[in-house]
C-alpha positions as CSV (number, residue, x, y, z in Angstrom):
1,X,0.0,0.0,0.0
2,X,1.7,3.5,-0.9
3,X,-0.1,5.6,1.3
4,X,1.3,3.0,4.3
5,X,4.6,3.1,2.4
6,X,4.9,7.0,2.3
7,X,3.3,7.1,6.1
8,X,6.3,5.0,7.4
9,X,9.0,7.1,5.6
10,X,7.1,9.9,7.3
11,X,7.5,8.8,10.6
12,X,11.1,7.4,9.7
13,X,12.3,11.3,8.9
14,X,10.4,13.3,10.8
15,X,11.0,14.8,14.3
16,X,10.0,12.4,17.5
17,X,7.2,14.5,18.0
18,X,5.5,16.9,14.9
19,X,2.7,18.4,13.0
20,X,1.9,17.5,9.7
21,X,0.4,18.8,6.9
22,X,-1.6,16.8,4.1
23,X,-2.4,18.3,1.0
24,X,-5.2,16.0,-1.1
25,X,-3.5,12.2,-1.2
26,X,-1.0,13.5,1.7
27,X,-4.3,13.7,3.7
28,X,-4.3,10.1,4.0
29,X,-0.4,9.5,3.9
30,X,-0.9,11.8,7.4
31,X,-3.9,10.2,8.8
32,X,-1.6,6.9,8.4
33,X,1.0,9.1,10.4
34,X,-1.3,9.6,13.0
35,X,-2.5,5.9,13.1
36,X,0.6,4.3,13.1
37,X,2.1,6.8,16.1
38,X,0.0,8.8,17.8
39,X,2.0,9.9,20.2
40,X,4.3,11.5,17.9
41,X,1.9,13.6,15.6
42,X,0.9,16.6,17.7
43,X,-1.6,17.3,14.6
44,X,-2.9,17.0,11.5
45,X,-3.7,19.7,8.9
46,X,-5.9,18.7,5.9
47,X,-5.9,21.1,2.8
48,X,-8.0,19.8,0.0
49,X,-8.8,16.1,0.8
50,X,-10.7,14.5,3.8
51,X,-10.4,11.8,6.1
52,X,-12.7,9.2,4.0
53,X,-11.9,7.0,1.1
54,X,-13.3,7.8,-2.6
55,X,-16.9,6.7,-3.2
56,X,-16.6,4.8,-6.9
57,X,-18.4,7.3,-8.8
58,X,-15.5,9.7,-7.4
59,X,-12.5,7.4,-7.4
60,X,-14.0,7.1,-11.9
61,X,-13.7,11.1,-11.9
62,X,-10.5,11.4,-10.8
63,X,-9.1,8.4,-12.6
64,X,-10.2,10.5,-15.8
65,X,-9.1,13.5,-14.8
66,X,-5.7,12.1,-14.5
67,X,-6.2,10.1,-17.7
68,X,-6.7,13.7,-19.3
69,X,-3.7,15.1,-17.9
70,X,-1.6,12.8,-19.4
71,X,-3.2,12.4,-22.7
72,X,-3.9,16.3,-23.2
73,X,-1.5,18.1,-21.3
74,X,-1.9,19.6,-17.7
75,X,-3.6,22.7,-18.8
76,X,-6.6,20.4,-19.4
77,X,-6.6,18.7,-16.6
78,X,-6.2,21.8,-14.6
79,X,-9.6,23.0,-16.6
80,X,-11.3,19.7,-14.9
81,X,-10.2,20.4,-11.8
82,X,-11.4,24.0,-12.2
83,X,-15.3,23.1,-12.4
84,X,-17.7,21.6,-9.9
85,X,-17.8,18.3,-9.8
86,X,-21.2,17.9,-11.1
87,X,-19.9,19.6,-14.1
88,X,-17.1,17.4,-14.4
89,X,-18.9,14.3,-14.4
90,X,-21.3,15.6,-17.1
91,X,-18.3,16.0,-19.5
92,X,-16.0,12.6,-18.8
């Protein structure tokens, strides 16, 4: 599991006790953080992600929004990611 994987090199580089910060997948790498050793993650910051795996029909957006990316360019992608998701769904 990567997120596990990216959790333990974390925790194997980081202070003995710290805050971390998350951004979208590094949500979960720090939730994993906080999981594995609670005692040394004084807190968690999430920015742009939550604390709940993808739903399926969310998990099939972002698949195609990455899909995009690399078969357009990011400046498509990036135009995805700029409109609701409703929106999104309505044009993948």
């Amino acid at each position: 599991d990567r997120v596990a994987a990216a959790a333990t090199a974390l925790l194997q580089a980081a202070p003995d006790e710290f805050v971390v910060l998350g951004f979208s997948l590094g949500g979960f790498v720090a939730l994993d953080a906080l999981r594995t050793a609670p005692d040394r993650v004084a807190g968690v910051i999430l920015l742009s992600g939550n604390a709940f795996p993808d739903d399926q029909a969310n998990a099939d957006v972002r698949r195609a929004e990455v899909a995009a990316g690399r078969a357009e360019g990011l400046r498509v992608a990036g135009q995805l990611l700029c409109l609701p998701p409703v929106r999104r769904r309505m044009i993948l």
